[in-house]
PyMOL CGO cylinders between C-alpha atoms (Angstrom):
from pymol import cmd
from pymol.cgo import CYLINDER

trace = [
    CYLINDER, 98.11, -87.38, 198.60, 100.79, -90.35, 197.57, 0.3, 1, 1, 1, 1, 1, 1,
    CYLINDER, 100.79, -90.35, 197.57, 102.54, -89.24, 194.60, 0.3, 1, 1, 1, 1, 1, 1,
    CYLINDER, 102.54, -89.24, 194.60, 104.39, -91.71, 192.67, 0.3, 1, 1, 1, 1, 1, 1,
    CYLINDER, 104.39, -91.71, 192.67, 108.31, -91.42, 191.88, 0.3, 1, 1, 1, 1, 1, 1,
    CYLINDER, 108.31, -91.42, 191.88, 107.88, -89.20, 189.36, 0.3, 1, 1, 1, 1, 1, 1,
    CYLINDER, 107.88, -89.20, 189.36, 106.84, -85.32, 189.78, 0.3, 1, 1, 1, 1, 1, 1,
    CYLINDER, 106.84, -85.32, 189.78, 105.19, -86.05, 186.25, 0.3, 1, 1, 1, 1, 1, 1,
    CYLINDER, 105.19, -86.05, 186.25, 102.42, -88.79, 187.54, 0.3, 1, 1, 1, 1, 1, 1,
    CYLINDER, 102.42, -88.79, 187.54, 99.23, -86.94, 187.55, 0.3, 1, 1, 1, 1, 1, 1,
    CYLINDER, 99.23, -86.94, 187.55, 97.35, -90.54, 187.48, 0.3, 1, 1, 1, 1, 1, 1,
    CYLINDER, 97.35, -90.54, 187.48, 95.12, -90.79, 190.16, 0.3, 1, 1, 1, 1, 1, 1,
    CYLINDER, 95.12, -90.79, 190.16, 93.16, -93.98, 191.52, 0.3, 1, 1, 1, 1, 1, 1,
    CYLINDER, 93.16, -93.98, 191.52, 90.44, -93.67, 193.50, 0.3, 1, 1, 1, 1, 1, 1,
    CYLINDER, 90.44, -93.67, 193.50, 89.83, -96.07, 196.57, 0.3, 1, 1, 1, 1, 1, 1,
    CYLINDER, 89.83, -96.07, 196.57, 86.10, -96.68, 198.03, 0.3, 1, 1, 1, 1, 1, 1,
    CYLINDER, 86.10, -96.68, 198.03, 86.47, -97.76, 202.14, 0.3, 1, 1, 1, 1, 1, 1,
    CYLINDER, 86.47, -97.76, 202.14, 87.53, -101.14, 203.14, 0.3, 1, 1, 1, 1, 1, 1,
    CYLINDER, 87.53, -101.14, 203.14, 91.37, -102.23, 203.88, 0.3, 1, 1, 1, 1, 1, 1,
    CYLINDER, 91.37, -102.23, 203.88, 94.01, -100.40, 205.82, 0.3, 1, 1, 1, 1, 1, 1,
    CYLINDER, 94.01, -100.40, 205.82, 94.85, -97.04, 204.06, 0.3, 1, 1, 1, 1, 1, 1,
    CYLINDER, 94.85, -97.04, 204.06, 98.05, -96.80, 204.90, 0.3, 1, 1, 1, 1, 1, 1,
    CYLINDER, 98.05, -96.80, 204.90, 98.93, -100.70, 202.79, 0.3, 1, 1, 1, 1, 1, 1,
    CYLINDER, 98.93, -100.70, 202.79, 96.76, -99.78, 199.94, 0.3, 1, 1, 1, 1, 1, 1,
    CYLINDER, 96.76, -99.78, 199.94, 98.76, -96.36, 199.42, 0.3, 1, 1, 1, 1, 1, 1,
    CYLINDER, 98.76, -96.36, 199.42, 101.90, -97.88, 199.76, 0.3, 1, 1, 1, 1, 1, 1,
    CYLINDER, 101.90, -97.88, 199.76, 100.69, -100.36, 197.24, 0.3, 1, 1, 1, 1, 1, 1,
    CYLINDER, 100.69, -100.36, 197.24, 99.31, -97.93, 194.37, 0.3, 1, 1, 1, 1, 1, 1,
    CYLINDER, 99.31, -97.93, 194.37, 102.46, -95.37, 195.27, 0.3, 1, 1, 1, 1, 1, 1,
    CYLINDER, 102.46, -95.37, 195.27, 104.31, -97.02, 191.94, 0.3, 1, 1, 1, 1, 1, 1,
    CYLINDER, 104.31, -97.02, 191.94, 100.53, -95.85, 190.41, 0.3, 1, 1, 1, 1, 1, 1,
    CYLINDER, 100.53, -95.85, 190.41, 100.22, -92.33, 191.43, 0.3, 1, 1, 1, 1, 1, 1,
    CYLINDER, 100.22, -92.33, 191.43, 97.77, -90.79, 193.34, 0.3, 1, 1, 1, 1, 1, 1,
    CYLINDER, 97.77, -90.79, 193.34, 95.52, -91.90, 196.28, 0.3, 1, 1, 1, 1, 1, 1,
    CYLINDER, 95.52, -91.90, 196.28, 92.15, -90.87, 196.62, 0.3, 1, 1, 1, 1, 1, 1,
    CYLINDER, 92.15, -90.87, 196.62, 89.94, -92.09, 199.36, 0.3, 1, 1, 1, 1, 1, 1,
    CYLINDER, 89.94, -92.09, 199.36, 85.94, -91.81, 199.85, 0.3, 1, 1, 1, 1, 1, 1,
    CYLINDER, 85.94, -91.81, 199.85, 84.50, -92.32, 202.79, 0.3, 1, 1, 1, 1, 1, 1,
    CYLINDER, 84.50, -92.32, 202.79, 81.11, -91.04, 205.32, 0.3, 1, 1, 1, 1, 1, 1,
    CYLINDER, 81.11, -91.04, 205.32, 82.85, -89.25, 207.58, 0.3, 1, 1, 1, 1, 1, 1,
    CYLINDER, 82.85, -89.25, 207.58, 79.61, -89.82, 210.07, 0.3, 1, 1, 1, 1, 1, 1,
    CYLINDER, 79.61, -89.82, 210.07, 80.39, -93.42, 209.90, 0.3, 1, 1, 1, 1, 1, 1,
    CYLINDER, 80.39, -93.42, 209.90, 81.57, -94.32, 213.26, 0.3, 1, 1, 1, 1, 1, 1,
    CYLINDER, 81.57, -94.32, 213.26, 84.39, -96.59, 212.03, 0.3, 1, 1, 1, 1, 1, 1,
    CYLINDER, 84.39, -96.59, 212.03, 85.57, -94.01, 209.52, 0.3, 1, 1, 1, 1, 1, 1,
    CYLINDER, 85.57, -94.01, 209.52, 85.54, -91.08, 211.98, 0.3, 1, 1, 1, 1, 1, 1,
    CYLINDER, 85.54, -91.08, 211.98, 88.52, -92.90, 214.36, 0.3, 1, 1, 1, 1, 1, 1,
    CYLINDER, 88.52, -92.90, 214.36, 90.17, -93.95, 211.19, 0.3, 1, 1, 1, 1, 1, 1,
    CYLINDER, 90.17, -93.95, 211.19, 89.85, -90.68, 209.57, 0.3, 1, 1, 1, 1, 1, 1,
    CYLINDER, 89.85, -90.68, 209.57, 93.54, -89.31, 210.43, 0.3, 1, 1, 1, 1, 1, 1,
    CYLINDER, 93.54, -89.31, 210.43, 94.86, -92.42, 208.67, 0.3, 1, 1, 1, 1, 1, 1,
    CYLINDER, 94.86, -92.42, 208.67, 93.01, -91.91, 205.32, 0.3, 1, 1, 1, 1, 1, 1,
    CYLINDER, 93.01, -91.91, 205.32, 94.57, -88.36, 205.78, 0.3, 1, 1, 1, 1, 1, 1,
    CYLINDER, 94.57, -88.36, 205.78, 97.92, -89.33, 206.15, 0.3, 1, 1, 1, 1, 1, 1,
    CYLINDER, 97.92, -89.33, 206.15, 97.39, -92.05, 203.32, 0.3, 1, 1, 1, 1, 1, 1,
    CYLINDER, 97.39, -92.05, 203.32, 95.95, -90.05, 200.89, 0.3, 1, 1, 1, 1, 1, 1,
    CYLINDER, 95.95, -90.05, 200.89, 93.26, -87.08, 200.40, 0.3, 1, 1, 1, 1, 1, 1,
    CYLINDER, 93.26, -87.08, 200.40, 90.03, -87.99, 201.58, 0.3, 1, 1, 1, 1, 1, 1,
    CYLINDER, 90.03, -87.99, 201.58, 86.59, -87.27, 199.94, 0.3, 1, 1, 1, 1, 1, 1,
    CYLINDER, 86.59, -87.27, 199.94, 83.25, -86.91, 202.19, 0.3, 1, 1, 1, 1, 1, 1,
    CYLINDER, 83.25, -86.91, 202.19, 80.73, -88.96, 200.52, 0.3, 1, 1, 1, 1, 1, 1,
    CYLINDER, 80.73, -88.96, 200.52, 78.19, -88.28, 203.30, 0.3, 1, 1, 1, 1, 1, 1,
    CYLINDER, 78.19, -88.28, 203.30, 74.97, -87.98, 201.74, 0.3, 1, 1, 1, 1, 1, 1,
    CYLINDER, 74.97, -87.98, 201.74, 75.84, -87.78, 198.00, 0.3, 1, 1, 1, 1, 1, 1,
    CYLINDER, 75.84, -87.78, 198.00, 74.33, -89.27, 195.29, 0.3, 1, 1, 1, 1, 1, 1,
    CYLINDER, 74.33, -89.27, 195.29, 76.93, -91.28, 192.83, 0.3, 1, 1, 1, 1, 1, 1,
    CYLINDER, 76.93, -91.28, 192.83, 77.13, -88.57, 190.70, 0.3, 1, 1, 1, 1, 1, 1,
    CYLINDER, 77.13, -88.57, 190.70, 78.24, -86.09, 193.61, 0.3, 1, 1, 1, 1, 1, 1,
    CYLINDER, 78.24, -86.09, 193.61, 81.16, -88.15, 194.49, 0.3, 1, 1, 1, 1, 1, 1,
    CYLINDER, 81.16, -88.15, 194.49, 81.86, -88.30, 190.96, 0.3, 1, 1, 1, 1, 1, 1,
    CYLINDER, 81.86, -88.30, 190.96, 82.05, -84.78, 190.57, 0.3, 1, 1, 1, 1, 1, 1,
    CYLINDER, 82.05, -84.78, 190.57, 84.29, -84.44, 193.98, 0.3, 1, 1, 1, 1, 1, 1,
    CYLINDER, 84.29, -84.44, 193.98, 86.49, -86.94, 191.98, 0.3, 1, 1, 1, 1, 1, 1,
    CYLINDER, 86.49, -86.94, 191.98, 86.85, -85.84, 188.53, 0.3, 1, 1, 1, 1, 1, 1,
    CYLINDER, 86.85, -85.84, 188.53, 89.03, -82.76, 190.32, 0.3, 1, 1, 1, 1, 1, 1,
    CYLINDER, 89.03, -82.76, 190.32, 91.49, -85.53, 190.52, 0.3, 1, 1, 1, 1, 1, 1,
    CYLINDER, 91.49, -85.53, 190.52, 91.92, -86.60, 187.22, 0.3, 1, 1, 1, 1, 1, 1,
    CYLINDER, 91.92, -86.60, 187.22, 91.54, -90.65, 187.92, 0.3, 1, 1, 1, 1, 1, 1,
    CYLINDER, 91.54, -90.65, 187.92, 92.57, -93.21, 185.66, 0.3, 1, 1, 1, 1, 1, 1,
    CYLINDER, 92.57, -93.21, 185.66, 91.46, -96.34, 187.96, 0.3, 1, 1, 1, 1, 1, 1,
    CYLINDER, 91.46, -96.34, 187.96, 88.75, -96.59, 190.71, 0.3, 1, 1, 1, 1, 1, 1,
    CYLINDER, 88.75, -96.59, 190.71, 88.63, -99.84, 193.40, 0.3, 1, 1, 1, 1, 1, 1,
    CYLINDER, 88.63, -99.84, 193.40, 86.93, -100.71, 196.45, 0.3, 1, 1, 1, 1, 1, 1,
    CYLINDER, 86.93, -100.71, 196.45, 88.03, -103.86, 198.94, 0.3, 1, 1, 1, 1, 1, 1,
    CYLINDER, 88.03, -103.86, 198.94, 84.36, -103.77, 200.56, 0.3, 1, 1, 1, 1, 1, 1,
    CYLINDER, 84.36, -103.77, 200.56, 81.35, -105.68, 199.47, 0.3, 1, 1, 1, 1, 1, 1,
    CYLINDER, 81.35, -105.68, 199.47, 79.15, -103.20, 200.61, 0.3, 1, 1, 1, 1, 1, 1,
    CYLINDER, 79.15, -103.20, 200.61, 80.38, -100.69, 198.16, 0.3, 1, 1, 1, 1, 1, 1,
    CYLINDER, 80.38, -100.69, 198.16, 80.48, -102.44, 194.82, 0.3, 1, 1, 1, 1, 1, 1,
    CYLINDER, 80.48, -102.44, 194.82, 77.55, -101.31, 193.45, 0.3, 1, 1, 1, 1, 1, 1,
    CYLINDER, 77.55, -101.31, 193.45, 78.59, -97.61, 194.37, 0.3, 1, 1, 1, 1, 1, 1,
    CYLINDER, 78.59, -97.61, 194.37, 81.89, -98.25, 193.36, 0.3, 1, 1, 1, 1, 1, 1,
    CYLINDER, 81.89, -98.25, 193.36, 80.42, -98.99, 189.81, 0.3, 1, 1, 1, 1, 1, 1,
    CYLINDER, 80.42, -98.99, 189.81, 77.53, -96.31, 189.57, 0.3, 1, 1, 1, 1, 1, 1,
    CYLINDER, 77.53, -96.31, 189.57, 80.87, -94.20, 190.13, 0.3, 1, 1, 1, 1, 1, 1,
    CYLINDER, 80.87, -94.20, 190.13, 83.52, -95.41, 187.32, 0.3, 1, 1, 1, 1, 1, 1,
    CYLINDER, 83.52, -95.41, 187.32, 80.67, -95.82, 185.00, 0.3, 1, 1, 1, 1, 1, 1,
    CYLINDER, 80.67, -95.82, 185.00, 79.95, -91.31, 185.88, 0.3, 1, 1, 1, 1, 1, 1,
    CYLINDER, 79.95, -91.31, 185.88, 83.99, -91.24, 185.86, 0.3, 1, 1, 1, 1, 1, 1,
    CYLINDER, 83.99, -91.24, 185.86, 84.41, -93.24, 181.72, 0.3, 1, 1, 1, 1, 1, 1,
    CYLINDER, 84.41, -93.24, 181.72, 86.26, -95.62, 184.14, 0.3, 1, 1, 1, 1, 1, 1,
    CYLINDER, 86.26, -95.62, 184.14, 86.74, -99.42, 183.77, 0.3, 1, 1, 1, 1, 1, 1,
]
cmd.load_cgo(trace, "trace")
């Protein structure tokens, strides 16, 4: 997980695939938390898989519903939720809107 500075920063914001996971930690470090959710069965998440670790902890969102991620999530407490792939904005929304997020 990428902490911000401050042991105190319990935000966490939640990333859907899509961009390097190493930039968009480093960019949301200042935040707090990152959070990624990928299909781990997806070939193209599978190589990048010990990335995402090393960015951030990972949630499997093979075969769940939008309110099963959502549930996975809510264990981190997130304030903000984003995705940087087209193919996930409508998943990316079922999930704030389960989350109270904007």
């Amino acid at each position: 997980m990428c902490r911000g500075a401050s042991p105190h920063n319990h935000r966490s914001h939640v990333r859907l695939e899509g961009a390097d996971p190493l930039r968009i930690s480093r960019c949301f470090r200042k935040l707090g938390r990152c959070v990624f959710v990928a299909d781990f069965t997806d070939p193209h998440v599978a190589k990048a898989l010990d990335s995402l670790s090393l960015a951030g902890a990972v949630v499997n969102s093979q075969g769940k519903s939008p309110g099963g991620i959502a549930e996975e999530l809510s264990r981190f407490h997130p304030t903000g939720i984003t995705t940087f792939s087209e193919s996930c904005i409508l998943l990316t929304a079922a999930v704030a809107d389960l989350l109270g997020l904007p």
